[in-house]
N, C-alpha and C positions, 0 to 999 in steps of 0.2 A: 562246770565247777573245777578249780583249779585243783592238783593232786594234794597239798597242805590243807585246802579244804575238807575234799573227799574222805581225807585218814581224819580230820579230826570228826567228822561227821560220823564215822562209822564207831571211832573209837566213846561218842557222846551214847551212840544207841546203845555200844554194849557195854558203856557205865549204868545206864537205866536199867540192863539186864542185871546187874549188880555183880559185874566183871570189876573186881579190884583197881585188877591190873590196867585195863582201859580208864577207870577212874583216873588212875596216876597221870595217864599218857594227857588225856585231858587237863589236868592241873599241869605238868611240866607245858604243855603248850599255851596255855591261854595266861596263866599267873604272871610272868616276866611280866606283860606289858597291861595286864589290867592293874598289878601294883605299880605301875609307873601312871596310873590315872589315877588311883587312888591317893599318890603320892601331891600331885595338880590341887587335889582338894583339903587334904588333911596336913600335908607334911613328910616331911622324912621322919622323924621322931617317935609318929602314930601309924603309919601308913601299913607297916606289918601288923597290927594288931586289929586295923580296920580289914586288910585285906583277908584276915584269918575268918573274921566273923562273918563275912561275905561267904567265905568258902566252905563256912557251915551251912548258912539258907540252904548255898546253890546245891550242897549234898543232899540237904533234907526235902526240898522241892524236886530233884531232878528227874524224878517218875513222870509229873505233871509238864516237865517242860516237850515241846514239841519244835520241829525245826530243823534248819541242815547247821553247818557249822557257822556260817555269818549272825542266821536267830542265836545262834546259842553266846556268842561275842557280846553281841549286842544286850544278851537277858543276862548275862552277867555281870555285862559293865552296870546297866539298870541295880541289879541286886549292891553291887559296890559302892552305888552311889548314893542311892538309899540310906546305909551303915555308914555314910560316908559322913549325909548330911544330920545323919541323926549324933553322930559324934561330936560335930560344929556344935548342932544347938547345945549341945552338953555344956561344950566348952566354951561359946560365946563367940569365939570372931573365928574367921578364914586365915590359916598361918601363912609363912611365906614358903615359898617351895625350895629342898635344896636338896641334898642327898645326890648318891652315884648311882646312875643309870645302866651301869656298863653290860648288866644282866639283861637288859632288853637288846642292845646288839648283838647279844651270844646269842638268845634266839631266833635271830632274824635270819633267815632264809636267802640265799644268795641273790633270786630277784624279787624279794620281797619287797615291797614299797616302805614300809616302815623302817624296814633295816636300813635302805639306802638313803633316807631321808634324815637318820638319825647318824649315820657314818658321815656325811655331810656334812652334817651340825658339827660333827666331835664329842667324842665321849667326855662327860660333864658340863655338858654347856647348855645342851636344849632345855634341861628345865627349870634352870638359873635365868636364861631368856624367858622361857614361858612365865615364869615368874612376875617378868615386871607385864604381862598383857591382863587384860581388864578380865573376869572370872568367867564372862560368857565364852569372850573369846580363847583364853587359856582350853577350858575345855573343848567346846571345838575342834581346837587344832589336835589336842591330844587322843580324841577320838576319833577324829577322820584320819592321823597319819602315824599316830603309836598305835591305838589300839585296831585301827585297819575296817572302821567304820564305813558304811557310804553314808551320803548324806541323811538315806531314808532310817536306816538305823540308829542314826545318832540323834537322828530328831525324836526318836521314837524313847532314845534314852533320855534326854533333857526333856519331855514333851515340848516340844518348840515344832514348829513347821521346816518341812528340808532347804525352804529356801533361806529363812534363816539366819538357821545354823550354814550352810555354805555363805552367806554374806559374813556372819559373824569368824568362820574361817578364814575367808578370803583376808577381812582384814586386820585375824589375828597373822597372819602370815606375811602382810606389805610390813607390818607394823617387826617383825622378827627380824626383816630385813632391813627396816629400817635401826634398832637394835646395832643386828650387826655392822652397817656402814660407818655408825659412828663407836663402837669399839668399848672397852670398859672404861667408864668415868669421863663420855663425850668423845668428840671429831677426834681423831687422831691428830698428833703433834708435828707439824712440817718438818720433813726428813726422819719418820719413823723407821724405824727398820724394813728392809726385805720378807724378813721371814712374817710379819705381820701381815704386811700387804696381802701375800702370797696366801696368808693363811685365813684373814676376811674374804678376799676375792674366792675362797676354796668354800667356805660358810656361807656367802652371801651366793653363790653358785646353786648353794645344796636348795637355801629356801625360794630361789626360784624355780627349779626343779620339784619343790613340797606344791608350789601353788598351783601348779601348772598339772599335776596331778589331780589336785582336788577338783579340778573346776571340770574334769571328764566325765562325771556324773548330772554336770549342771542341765 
């Protein structure tokens, strides 16, 4: 278990002990990036309100929850997404995704997968991409590489089979990259700029480096 694990896992027990203060630690760790899932399904506009009433269950359930720090990721995201979909039907349709991510970088950890995968992208851009992929695979990807799922957990939150969810990552990820080659509003224009190229080739770098991640659990 990696040491980001380990504390959050110790910090979840002595939230169940009805340590406050561990409660906190757990919420400033996991909140960043499961409000950036929650963001994938509902919005920027709704996504704090969803992600509040999430963070009600998981308080009022957490006696009953069992698990190291990845279960507890994983029963979170599930709770989120639950409140997520129950919001949709409210509302009728899936919005589009938009909003500023930046708070999920801040808490990325220096060799975190998520964090690297997301400085890669560029801050405001992953979920304006993830935006135009199809809803299976949108989540997918924001599960296995924002919220720092393996494939068994993610399958476990979408109930889908792990294999999948890793197909449907794999090709929400060719398809980001394909995204990025062709730039905002199609193929880039002969004789673009430097600093574009420079800055695709740095973007299109980062999501082969996302796939190439995912596929170590396959």
């Amino acid at each position: 278990m990696q040491g980001d694990d380990a504390e959050l896992t110790v910090a979840v027990r002595a939230a169940q002990s009805g340590d406050e203060t561990a409660f906190r630690t757990v919420y400033r760790t996991v909140q960043p990036r499961l409000l950036g899932y929650v963001r994938t399904l509902v919005g920027e506009a709704d996504a704090e309100d969803v992600a509040s009433e999430a963070w009600l269950q998981i308080a009022r359930d957490l006696e009953r929850f069992t698990g190291d720090a990845d279960r507890f990721r994983g029963w979170a995201a599930t709770i989120a997404r639950n409140r997520a979909l129950d919001h949709i039907r409210m509302r009728g349709r899936r919005p589009a995704i938009g909003g500023d991510e930046s708070e999920l970088a801040a808490r990325a950890a220096d060799a975190d997968t998520a964090g690297e995968a997301l400085e890669a992208l560029g801050t405001g851009r992953t979920l304006a991409l993830i935006a135009q992929l199809p809803q299976d695979q949108a989540e997918a990807v924001v599960l296995r590489v924002v919220v720092g799922l393996d494939a068994k957990s993610a399958a476990g939150v979408l109930g889908k089979r792990p294999g999948a969810v890793r197909t449907a990552a794999h090709r929400g990820l060719r398809r980001l990259a394909e995204l990025v080659t062709a730039g905002p509003g199609g193929p880039p224009a002969p004789g673009a700029g430097q600093d574009r190229r420079a800055g695709g080739a740095t973007v299109s770098s980062g999501v082969t480096q996302m796939r190439a991640r995912t596929q170590k659990d396959m």
